[in-house]
C-alpha positions in Angstrom: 0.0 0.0 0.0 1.8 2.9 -1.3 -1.1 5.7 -0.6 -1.3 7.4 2.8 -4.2 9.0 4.3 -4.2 11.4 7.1 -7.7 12.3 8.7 -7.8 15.3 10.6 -10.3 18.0 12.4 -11.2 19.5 15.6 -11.8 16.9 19.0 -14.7 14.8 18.9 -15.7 15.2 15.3 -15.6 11.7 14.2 -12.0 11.2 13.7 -11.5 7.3 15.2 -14.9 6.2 14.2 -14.3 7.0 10.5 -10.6 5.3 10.8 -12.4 2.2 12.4 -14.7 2.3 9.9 -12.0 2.1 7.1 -9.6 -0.8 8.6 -12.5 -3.2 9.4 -11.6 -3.2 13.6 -12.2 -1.5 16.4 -8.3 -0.5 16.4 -9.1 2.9 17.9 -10.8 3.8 21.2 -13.9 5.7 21.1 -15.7 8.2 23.5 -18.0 10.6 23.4 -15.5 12.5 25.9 -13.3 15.0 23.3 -9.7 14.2 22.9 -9.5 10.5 23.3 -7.0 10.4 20.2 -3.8 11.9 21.2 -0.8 9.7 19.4 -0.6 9.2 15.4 -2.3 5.5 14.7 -1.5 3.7 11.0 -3.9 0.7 10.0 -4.6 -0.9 6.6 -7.9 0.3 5.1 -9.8 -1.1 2.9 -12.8 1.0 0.5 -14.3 -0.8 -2.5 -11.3 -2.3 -4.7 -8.9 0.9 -3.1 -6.3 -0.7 -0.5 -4.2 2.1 1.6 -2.2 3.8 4.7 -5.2 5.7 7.1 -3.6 7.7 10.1 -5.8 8.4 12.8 -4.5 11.8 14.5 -5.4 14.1 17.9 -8.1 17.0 17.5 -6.3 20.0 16.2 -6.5 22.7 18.7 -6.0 26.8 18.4 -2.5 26.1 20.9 1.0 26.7 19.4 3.1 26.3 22.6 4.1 23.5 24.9 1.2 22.9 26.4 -0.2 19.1 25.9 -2.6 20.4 23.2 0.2 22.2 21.4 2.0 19.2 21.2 -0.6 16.9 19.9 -1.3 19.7 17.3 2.9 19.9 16.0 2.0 15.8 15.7 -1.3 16.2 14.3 0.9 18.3 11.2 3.3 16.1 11.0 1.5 13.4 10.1 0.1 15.7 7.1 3.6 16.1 6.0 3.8 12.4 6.1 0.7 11.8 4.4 0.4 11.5 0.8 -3.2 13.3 1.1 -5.7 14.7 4.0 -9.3 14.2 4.8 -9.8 17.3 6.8 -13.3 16.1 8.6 -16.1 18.4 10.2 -19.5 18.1 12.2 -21.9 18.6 9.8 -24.3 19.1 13.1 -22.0 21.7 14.4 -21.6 23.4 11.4 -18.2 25.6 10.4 -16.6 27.1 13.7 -13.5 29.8 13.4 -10.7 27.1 14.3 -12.3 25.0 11.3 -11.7 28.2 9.3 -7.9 28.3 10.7 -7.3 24.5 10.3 -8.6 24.7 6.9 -6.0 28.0 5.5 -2.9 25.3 7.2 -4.0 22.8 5.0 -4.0 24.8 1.7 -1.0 25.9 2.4 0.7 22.4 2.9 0.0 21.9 -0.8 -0.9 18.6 0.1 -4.1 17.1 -1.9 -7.5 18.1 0.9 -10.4 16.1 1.1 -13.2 17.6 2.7 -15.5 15.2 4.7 -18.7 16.5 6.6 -19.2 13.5 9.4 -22.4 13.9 11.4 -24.3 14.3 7.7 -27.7 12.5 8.3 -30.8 14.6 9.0 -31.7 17.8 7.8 -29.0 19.9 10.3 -26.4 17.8 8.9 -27.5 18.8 5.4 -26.9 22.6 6.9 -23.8 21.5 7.5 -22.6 20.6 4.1 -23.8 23.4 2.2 -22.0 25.3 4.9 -18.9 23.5 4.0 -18.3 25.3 0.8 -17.4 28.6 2.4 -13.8 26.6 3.5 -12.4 26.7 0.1 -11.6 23.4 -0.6 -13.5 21.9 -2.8 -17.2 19.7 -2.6 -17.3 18.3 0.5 -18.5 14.6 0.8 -21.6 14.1 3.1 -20.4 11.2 5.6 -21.8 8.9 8.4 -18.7 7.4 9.8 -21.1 5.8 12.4 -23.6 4.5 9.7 -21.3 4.0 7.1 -23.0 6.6 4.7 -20.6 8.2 2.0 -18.7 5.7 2.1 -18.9 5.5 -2.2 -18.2 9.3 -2.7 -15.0 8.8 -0.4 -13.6 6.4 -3.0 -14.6 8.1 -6.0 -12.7 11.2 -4.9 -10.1 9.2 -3.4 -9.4 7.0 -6.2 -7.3 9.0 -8.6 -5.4 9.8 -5.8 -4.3 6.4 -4.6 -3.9 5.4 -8.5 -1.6 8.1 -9.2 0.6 7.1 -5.5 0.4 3.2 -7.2 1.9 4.4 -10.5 4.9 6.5 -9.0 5.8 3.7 -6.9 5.3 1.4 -10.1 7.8 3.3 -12.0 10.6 3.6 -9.0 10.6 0.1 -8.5 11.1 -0.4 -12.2 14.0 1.5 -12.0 15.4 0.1 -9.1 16.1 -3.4 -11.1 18.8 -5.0 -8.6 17.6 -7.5 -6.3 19.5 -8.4 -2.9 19.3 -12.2 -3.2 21.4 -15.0 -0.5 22.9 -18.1 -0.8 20.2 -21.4 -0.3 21.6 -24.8 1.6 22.0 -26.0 -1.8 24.2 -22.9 -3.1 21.9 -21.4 -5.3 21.2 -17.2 -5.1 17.3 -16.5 -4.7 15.9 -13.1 -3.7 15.8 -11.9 -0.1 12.3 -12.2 0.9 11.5 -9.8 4.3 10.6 -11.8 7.6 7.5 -11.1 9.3 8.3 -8.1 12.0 9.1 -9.3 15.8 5.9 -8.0 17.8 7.5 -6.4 21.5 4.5 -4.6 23.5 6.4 -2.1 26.0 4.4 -1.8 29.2 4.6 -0.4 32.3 3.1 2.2 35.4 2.3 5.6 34.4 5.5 8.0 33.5 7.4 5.4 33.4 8.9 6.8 29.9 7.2 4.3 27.2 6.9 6.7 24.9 10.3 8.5 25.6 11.8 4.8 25.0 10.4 4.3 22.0 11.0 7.4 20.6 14.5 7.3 21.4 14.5 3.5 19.6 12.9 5.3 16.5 15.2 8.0 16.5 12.1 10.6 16.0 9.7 12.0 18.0 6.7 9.6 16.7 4.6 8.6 20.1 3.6 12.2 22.2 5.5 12.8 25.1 5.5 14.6 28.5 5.9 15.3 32.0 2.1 14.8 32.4 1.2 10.9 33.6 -1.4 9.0 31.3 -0.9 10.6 27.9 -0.9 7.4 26.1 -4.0 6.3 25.9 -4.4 3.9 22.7 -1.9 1.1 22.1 0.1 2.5 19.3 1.9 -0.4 16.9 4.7 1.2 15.0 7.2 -0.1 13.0 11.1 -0.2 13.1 14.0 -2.5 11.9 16.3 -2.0 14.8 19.8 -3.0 14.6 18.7 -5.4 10.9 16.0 -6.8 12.6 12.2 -5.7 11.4 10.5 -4.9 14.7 6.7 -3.8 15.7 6.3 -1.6 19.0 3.2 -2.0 20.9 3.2 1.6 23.1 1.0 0.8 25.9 -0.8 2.8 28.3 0.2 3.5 31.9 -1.5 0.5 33.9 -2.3 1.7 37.3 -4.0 -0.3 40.0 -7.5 -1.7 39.8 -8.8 -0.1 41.7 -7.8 3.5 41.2 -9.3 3.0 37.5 -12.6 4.4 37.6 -13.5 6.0 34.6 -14.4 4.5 31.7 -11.8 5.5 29.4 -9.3 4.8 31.8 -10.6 1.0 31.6 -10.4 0.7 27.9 -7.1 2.4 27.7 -6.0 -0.5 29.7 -7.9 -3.4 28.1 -6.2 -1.8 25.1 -2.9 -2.3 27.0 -3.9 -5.9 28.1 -4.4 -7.3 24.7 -1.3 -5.5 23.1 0.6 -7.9 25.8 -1.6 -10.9 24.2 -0.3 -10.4 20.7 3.1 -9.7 21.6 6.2 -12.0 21.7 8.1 -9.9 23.6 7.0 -7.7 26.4 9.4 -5.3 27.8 8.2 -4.1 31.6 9.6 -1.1 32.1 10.0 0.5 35.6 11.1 3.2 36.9 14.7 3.9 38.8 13.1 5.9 41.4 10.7 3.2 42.3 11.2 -0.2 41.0 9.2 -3.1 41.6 5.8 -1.6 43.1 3.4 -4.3 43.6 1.4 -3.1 40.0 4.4 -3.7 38.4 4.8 -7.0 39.8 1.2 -7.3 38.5 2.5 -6.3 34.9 5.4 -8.5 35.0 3.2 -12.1 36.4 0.3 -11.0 33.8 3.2 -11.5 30.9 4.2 -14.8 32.7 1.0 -16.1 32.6 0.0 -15.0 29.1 3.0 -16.7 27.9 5.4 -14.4 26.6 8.9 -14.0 27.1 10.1 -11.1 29.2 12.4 -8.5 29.6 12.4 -6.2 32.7 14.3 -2.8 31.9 14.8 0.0 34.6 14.4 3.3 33.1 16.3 6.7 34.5 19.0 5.2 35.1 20.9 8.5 33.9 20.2 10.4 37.3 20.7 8.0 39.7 23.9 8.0 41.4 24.6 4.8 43.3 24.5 2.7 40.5 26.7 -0.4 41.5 24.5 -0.7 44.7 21.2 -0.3 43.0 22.0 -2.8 40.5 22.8 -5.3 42.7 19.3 -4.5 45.4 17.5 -4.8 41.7 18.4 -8.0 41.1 18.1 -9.2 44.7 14.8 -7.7 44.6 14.4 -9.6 41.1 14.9 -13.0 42.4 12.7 -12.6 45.5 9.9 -11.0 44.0 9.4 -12.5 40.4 10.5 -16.1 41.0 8.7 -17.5 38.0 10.7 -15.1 35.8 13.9 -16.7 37.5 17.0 -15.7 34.7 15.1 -13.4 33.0 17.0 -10.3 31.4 17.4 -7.4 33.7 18.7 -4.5 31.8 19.0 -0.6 32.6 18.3 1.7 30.3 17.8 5.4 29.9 15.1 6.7 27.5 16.1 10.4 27.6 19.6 9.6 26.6 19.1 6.5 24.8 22.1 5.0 26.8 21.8 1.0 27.1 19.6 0.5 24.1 22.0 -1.7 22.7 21.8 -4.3 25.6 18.1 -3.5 25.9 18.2 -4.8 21.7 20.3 -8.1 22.4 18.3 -9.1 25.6 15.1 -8.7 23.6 17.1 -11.3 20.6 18.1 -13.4 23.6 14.7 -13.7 24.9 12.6 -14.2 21.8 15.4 -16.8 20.6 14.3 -19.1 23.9 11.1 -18.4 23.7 11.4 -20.2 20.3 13.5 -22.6 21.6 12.6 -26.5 20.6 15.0 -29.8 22.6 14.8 -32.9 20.9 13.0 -35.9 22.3 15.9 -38.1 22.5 17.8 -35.2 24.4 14.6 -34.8 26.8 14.6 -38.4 28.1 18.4 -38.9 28.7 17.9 -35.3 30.5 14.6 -37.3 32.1 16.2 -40.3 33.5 18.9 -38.4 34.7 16.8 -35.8 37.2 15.1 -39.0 38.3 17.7 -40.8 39.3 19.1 -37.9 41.3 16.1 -36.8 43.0 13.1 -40.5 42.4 9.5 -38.7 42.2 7.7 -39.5 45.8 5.6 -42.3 46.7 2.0 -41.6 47.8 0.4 -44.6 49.6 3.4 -46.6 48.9 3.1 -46.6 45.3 5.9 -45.0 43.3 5.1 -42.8 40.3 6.8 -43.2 37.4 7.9 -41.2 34.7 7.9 -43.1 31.8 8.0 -40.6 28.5 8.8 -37.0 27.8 8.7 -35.3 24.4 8.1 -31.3 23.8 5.0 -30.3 22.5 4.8 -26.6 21.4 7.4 -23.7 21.5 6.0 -19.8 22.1 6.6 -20.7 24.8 8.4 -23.8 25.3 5.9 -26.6 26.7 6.8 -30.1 27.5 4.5 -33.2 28.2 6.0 -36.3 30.8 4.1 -39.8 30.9 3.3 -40.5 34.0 1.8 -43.0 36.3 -0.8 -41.3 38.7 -0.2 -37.4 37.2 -2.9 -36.2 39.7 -0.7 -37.5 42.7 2.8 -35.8 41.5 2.9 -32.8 43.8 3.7 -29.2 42.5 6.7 -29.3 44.1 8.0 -32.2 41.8 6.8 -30.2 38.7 8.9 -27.1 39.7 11.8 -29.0 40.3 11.7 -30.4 36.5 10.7 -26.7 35.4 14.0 -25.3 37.2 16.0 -28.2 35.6 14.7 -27.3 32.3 15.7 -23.7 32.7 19.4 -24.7 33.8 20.2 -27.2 31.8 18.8 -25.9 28.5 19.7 -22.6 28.9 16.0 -21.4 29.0 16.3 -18.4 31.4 13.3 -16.3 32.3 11.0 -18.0 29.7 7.7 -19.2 30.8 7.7 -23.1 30.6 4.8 -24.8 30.8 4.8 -28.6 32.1 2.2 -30.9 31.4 1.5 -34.5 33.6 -0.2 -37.3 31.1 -0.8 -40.9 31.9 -1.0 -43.5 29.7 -4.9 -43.7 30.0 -5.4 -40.4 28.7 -4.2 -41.8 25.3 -6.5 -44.7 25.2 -9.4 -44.1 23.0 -11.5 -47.3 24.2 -11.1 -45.8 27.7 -14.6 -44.5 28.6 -15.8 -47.0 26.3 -18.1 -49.6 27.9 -17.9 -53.0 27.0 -21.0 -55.1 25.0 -21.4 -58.2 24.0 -21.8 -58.8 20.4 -25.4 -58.6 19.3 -24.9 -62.5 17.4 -23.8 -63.7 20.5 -26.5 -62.1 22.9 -29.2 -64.0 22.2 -27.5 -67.3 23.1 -26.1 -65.8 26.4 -29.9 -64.6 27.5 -31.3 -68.5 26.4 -28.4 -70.3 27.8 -27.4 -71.5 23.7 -23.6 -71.1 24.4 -23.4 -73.5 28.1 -21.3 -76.2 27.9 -23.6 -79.2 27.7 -23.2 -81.6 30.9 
């Protein structure tokens, strides 16, 4: 998809639920409450047989200083800068207001392609509000309904020669650009490089704990809005990188506070939106803060990405102003071990987001931990490793009877999970399962990954095991009459 699509306007005018509309998903949050939007969001849309780039951006405010609506609004522009086009969207209910009148001079003079769209169209007010429209400048605006779906067919018409004209400059550039990178096969042969599919890492984390400063500084732009205010990220933001050769996809999260202090509503779906960015990741960095590392939410953070099953790397942020470095490091890890024992060996790294110091060990721990998490033993390797742990350390005996591990064999990766045969799984106590777990970890060098252990017995495998038995139906009938007695 070569065409890009900015839509911008005032707060509360639509924005998101026309972006929505266009990808197919509920990718962006929606309220009723103005300003929900506050970081640039890319998704692929889809309109008739058109296929392109939509960015979702803040409401564009009258503020030009540092405030946080001045910054949204230098964010909000630069994504028309990025844009190949805008659709510069109003409330048709509303009608034309003077900072639709400023907003509107800005985007003639980008000499950028405008689309006007009138959202809020249905009804006789919204009608109002189109004719209205025509005293911007810019053209014939397009009655929508982003909630409805309405206009929907005049937004591809007038979009249309725009995204055809984008697919035909990129045609002719890639015709000119006729070498191919191309590698070396097992067999010797040169085929073309074909690009792998993008690591997912979700960065989470407390309020202000600088996710969006980190990721920034990993972009090497200011991309994801920033400030001293806590809770300006609101939506999870996926944006893409290749860091260090590697093709990369950073989920920016929301703060996640505790439970309890999350009251209002958008608060909640800011974190849901956080919670299922950590459910389509691989990676998920937890990032704390110097100041105040391991608070009991961000144990909470850390145990949620254990049990979702993703690998983990814990990175402590600031690390720039604090000054007893060698004695903090070694209370974190301390702190590490004690607190987070199902993460035992996981990577601990410091970082600093303002100064971008560390970044290169926060890169390689990421590698490290995505490369176990994908990390497959063979069977024959399993058992010798099986018999051995048994015959240190024999599995108990309950009632006398002792269980036996008879089989072990891996059954998935991401993550790593393992299945032992086993006489009487339900007896083997927990304790017995972490001691295998631990083994696992050490001897094949699976640090800080979840592993998950499952107990089978051989009567699990048996189909005919809740089967009850019959006697043929030939053979019935001479069993009820007495045919088949031995004759005395």
């Amino acid at each position: 998809m070569s065409f890009t699509l900015a839509i911008v306007g005032r707060p509360n005018v639509g924005k998101s639920t026309l972006f929505n509309r266009l990808v197919g998903k509920r990718l962006a949050l929606v309220d009723d409450q103005p300003g929900v939007t506050r970081d640039l969001r890319e998704g692929a849309a889809r309109l008739g047989d058109l296929r392109f780039t939509v960015i979702d951006t803040a409401g564009l405010e009258d503020a030009t200083d540092d405030s946080l609506q001045g910054r949204m609004r230098r964010l909000t522009e630069r994504a028309v800068e990025m844009a190949d086009a805008s659709l510069f969207l109003i409330d048709g209910r509303a009608g034309i207001t003077p900072n639709d009148e400023l907003f509107a001079e800005i985007l003639r003079r980008s000499g950028r392609p405008v689309i006007l769209g009138v959202n809020k169209a249905e009804g006789r007010q919204g009608e109002a509000g189109v004719i209205e429209a025509y005293a911007l400048g810019l053209g014939e605006p397009i009655a929508l309904s982003a909630e409805h779906g309405e206009g929907m067919g005049e937004l591809a018409v007038a979009l249309a020669p725009l995204v055809e004209a984008a697919e035909e400059a990129v045609a002719v550039v890639e015709e000119a650009e006729t070498d191919v990178d191309v590698e070396e096969d097992t067999e010797g042969e040169l085929r073309p490089i074909t690009p792998s599919r993008p690591l997912k890492i979700a960065v989470v984390g407390r309020p202000n704990a600088g996710k969006s400063t980190l990721i920034n500084k990993i972009l090497g732009e200011d991309r994801l809005l920033t400030g001293p205010e806590a809770g300006i990220t609101r939506d999870s933001i996926s944006v893409p990188v290749t860091w260090e050769g590697t093709p990369m996809r950073i989920f920016d999260t929301a703060g996640m506070r505790k439970k309890a202090k999350v009251q209002e509503k958008l608060e909640k779906l800011s974190v849901a939106d956080g919670l299922r960015a950590v459910k389509f990741a691989e990676v998920v960095v937890v990032l704390l803060d110097a100041a105040i590392p391991f608070e009991q939410q961000d144990l909470r953070i850390a145990d949620l990405a254990e049990r979702e099953g993703r690998a983990v790397v814990v990175a402590v942020n600031k690390w720039d102003i604090e000054d007893n470095k060698q004695e903090k490091l070694k209370a974190l890890k301390q702190a590490f071990d004690t607190l987070l024992p199902q993460l035992r060996g996981a990577p601990l790294v410091t970082v600093s987001a303002k100064t971008g110091k560390g970044l290169d060990r926060l890169q390689a721990a990421i590698m490290k931990a995505h490369e176990v998490w994908n990390r497959r033993v063979t069977t024959a390797q399993l058992n010798r490793w099986l018999a051995a742990m048994t015959e240190a350390h024999p599995p108990p005996a309950p009632s006398g009877r002792r269980i036996r591990l008879r089989y072990m064999t891996q059954a998935k990766t991401r993550p790593p999970g393992f299945v032992v045969m086993c006489s009487h799984p339900d007896k083997l106590p927990d304790s017995y399962s972490r001691y295998l777990v631990n083994g696992l970890r050490d001897d094949f060098d699976m640090p800080g990954t979840p592993i998950r252990l499952w107990m089978r017995s051989q009567a699990d495998q048996n189909p005919y095991k809740d089967r009850k038995k019959s006697i043929p139906s030939r053979l019935s009938k001479h069993v009820r009459s007495g045919a088949t007695k031995k004759k005395g």
